[in-house]
C-alpha positions in Angstrom: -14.1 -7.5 -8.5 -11.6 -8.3 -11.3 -13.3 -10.1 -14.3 -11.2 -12.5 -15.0 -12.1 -13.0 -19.3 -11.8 -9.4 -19.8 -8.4 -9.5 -18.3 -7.8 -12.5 -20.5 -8.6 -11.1 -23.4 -6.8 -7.9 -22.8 -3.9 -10.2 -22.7 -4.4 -11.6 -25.6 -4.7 -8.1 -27.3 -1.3 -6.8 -25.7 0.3 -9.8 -27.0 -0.4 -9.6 -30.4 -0.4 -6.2 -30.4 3.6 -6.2 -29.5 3.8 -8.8 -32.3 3.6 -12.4 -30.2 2.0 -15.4 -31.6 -0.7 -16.2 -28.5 -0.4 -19.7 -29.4 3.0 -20.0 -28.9 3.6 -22.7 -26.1 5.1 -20.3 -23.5 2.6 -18.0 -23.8 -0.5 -20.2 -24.4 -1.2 -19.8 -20.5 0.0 -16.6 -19.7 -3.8 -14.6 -20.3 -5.3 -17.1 -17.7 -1.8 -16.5 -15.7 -2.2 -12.9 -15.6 -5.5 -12.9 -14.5 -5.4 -14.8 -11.5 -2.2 -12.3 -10.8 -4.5 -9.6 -11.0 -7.6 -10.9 -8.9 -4.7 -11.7 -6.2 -2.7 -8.0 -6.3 -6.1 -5.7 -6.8 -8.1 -7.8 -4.0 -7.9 -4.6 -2.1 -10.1 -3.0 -4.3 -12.8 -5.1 -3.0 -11.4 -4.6 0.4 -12.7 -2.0 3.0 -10.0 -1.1 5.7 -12.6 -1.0 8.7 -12.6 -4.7 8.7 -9.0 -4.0 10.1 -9.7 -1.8 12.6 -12.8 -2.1 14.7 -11.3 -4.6 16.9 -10.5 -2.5 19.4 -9.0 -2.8 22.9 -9.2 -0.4 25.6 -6.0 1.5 27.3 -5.4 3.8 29.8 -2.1 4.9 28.1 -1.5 7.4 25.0 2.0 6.8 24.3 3.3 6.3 20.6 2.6 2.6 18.8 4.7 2.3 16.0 4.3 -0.4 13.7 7.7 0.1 11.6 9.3 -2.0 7.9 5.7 -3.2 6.5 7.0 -4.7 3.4 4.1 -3.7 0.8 3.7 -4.0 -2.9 1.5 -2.4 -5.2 0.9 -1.7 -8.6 1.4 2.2 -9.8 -1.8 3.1 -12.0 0.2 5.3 -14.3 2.2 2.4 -16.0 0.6 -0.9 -14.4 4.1 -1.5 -13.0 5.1 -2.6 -9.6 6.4 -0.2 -6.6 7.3 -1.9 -3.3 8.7 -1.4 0.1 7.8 -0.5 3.6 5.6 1.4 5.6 5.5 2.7 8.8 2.9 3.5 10.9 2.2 5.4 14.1 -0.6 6.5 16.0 -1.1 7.8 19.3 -4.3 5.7 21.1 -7.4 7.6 22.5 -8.3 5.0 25.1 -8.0 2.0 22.5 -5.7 -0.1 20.5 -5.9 -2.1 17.3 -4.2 -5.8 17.3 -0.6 -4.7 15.6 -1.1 -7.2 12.9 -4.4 -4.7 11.8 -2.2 -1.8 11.0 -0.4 -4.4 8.2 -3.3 -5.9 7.0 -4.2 -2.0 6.5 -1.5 -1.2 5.0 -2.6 -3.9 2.3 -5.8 -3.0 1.8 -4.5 -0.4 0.0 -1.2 -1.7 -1.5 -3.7 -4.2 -3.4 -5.2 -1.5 -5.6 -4.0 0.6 -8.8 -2.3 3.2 -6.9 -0.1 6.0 -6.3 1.9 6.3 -3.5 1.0 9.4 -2.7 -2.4 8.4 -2.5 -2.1 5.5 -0.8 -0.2 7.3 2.2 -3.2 9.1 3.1 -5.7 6.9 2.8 -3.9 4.7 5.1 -3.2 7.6 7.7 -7.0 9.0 7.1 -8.7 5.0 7.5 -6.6 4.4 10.7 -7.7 8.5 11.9 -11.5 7.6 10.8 -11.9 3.9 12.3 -9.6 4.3 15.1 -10.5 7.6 16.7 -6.9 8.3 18.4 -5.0 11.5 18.7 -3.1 11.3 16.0 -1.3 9.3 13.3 1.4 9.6 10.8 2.5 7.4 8.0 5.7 7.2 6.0 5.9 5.0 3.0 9.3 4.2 1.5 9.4 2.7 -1.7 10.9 2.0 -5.1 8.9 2.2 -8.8 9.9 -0.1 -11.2 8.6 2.3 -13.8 11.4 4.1 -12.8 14.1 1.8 -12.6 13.5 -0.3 -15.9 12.0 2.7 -17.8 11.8 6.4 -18.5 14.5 7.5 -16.7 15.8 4.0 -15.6 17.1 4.5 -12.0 17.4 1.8 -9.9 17.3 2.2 -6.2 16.1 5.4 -6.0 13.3 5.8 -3.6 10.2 7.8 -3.1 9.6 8.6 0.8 6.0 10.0 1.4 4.7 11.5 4.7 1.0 11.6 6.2 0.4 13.5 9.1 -2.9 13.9 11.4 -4.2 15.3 14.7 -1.4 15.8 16.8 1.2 14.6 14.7 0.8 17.3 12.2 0.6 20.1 14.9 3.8 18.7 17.0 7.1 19.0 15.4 8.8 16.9 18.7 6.0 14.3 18.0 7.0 14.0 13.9 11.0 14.0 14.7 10.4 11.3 17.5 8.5 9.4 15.3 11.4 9.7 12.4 14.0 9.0 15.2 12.3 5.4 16.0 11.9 4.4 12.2 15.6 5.1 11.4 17.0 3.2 14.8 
């Protein structure tokens, strides 16, 4: 749970400490601003993905669902700066399938956190492997870092592609490439 008048006065801090006046009229608002910003893009933190996922119906098929271009955002831990883009996400059912809209609102759960993107490829592949139960799953995440593109190194567009593979996905090299195949087409 974000508390709101630490975040405010954190604020506060950072402005004066890069030499703003906190009452100037612009930024007289912007502590309570930010805060409210940060209860709304950390909600995942308070968030548990099996909510998502244990609405289950049952199938006789175990064919591929794909769930391709979930536009995320999220907040990198290392800098506090934005990184956004899509995910996709496959997994092949075990005699039961999750509403489609449950594999986004997963993919949110942990988008709305301090993250890395690393990080948050996995735990979306290993939620979906522990609530769901199917054969298999992989995840791909696409994104761009803003603390890449307006600092450090400062290039824009550049994208960081990261790849979670369980059960049968990680042991079938047809599986990973079809998989590939459907999120480029």
């Amino acid at each position: 749970m974000v508390n709101q008048e630490k975040v405010k006065e954190a604020v506060r801090l950072l402005l004066e400490g890069i030499g703003e006046d906190v009452n100037r009229e612009g930024l007289v608002d912007t502590p309570d601003r930010i805060a409210r910003m940060y209860t709304e893009i950390c909600a995942g933190m308070d968030e548990d993905a099996e909510t998502h996922l244990t609405r289950v119906f049952s199938v006789e098929h175990n064919e591929m669902v794909l769930e391709k271009d979930i536009v995320f955002y999220s907040t990198c831990e290392h800098h506090m700066m934005p990184f956004y883009g899509k995910a996709h996400v496959a997994y092949i059912p075990n005699g039961k399938v999750v509403g489609l809209s449950k594999l986004a609102r997963t993919v949110e759960v942990y988008a709305r956190r301090l993250q890395i993107q690393e990080q948050m490829t996995g735990q979306i592949a290993d939620a979906i492997m522990e609530h769901l139960t199917p054969q298999g799953v992989m995840v791909m995440l696409e994104a761009e870092h803003m603390c890449m593109t307006m600092r450090g190194i400062k290039k824009p567009g550049s994208k960081t592609i990261t790849i979670a593979t369980r059960g049968v996905f990680a042991e079938d090299e047809k599986l990973q490439n079809r998989f590939l195949q459907l999120v480029k087409d």
